[in-house]
C-alpha positions as CSV (number, residue, x, y, z in Angstrom):
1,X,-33.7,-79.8,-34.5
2,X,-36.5,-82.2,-33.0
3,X,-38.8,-80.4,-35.1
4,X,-37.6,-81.6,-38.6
5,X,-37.8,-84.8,-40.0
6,X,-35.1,-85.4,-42.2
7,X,-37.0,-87.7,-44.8
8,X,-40.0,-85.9,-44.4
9,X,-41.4,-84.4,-48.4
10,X,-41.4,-81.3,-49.4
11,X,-44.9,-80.6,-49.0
12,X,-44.4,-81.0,-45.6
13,X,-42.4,-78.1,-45.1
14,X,-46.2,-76.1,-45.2
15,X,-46.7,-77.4,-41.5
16,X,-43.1,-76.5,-39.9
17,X,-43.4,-73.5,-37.7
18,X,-41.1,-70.7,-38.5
19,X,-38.2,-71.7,-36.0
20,X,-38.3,-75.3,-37.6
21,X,-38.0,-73.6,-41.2
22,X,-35.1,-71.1,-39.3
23,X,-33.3,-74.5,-38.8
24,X,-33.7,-76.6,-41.6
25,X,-32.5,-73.0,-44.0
26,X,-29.6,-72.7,-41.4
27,X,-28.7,-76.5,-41.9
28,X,-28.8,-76.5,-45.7
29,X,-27.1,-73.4,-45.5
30,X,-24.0,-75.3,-43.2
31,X,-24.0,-78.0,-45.5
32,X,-24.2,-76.3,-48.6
33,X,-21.1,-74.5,-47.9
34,X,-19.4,-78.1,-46.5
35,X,-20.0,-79.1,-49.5
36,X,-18.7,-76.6,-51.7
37,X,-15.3,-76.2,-49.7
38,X,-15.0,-79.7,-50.2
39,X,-15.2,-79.3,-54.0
40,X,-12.6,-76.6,-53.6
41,X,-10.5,-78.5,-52.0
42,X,-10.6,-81.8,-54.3
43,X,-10.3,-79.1,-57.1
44,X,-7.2,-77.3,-56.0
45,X,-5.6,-81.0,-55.0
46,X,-6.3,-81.9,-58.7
47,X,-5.1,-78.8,-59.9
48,X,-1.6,-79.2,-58.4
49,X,-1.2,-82.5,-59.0
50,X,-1.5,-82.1,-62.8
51,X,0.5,-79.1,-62.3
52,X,3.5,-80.8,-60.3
53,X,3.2,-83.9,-63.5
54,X,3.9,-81.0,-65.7
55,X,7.1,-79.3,-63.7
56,X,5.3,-76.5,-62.7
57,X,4.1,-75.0,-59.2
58,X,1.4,-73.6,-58.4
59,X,0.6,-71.4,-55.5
60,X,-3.2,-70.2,-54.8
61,X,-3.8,-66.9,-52.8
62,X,-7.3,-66.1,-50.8
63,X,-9.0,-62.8,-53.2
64,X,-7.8,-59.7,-51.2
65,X,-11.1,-58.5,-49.2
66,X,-13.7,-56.2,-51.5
67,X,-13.2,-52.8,-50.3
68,X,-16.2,-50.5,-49.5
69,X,-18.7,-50.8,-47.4
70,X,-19.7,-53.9,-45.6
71,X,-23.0,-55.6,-46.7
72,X,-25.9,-54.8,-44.2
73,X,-27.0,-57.5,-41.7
74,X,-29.8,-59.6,-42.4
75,X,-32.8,-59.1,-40.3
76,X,-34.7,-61.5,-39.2
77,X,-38.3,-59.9,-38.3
């Protein structure tokens, strides 16, 4: 990750090779999805807690898995 500067502007995104764009999509990617579980969680802590001031429980299941076929695998070419 030598290659990316972290306050570096947009435009400079033009002169990143590909592997250094790879990692900086990769790393948004990983925090992106930080971030979001984070908001579940926060969300889900609220939920319960105004839940519980009211009496009530709640419980919250994962979705059962989609059934079907599997999305195909990204290439990278």
């Amino acid at each position: 990750m030598d290659v990316i500067n972290k306050t570096a502007p947009v435009e400079s995104l033009d002169a990143l090779p590909d592997e250094g764009l790879r990692d900086l999509i990769d790393r948004a990617k990983s925090l992106l999805a930080a971030r979001q579980s984070e908001r579940r969680k926060q969300a889900l802590a609220q939920i319960q807690q105004l839940a519980k001031a009211h009496g009530l429980a709640v419980a919250v299941r994962q979705p059962a898995r989609k059934r079907g076929r599997p999305p195909r695998a990204d290439s990278q070419t």
